[in-house]
C-alpha positions in Angstrom: -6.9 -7.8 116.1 -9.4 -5.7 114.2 -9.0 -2.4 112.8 -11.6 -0.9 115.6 -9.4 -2.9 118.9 -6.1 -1.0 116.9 -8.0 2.6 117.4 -9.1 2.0 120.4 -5.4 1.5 121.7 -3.6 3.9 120.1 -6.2 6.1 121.4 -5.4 5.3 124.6 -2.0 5.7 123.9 -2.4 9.2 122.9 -4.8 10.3 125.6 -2.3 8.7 128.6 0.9 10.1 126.9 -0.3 13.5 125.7 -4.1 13.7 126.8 -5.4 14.1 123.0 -9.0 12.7 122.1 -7.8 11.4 118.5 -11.5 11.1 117.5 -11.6 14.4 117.3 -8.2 14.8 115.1 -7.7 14.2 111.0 -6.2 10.7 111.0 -4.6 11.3 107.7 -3.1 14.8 108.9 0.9 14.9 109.9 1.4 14.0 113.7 4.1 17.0 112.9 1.6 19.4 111.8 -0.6 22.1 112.7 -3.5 19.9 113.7 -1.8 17.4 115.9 0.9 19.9 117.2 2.9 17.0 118.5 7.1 17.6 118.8 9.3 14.8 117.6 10.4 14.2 121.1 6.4 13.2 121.7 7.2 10.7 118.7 9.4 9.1 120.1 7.2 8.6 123.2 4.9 7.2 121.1 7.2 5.0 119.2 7.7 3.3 122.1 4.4 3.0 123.6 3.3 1.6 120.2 6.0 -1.5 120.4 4.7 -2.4 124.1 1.2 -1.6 123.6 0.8 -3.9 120.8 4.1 -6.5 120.9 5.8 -5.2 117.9 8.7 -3.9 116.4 9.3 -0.8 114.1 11.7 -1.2 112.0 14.0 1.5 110.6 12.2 0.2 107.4 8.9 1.4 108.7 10.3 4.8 110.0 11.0 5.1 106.4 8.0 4.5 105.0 6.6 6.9 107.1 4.3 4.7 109.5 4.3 7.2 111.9 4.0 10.2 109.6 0.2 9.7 110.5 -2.1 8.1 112.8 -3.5 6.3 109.9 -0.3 5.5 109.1 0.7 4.1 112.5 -2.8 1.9 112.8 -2.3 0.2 109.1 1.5 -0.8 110.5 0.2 -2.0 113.8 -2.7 -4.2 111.9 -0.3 -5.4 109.2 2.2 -6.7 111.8 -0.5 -7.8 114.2 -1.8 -9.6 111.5 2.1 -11.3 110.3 2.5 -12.7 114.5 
């Protein structure tokens, strides 16, 4: 899966869950911050919906290297482990 397929999804993900455009978003800007305004309780929406959407798992690892921290974040996790199955 290419890095263009990965946006596209976790775009979806983000418009179904919490109907935000990410294209129009900072992808290197906290989820947590000012810009994105999500609440952790929308993280762990999107935790979730990440693992299904794509087949993965996060890890506890991941969650501590901060792969959802930021969407760039979250789509360089997804293509690494897309990339490892």
């Amino acid at each position: 899966m290419d890095r263009e397929e990965i946006v596209k999804k976790v775009g979806t993900i983000f418009k179904e869950r919490l109907n935000i455009v990410i294209e129009e978003k900072n992808f290197n800007e906290p989820v947590l911050g000012s810009e994105w305004n999500l609440l952790s309780s929308d993280l762990v929406y999107i935790f979730f919906d990440v693992e299904k959407a794509f087949g993965i798992q996060i890890t506890e690892e991941d969650i501590d290297n901060e792969c959802l921290f930021t969407v760039e974040a979250m789509i360089n996790m997804v293509a690494e482990k897309t990339m490892l199955a």
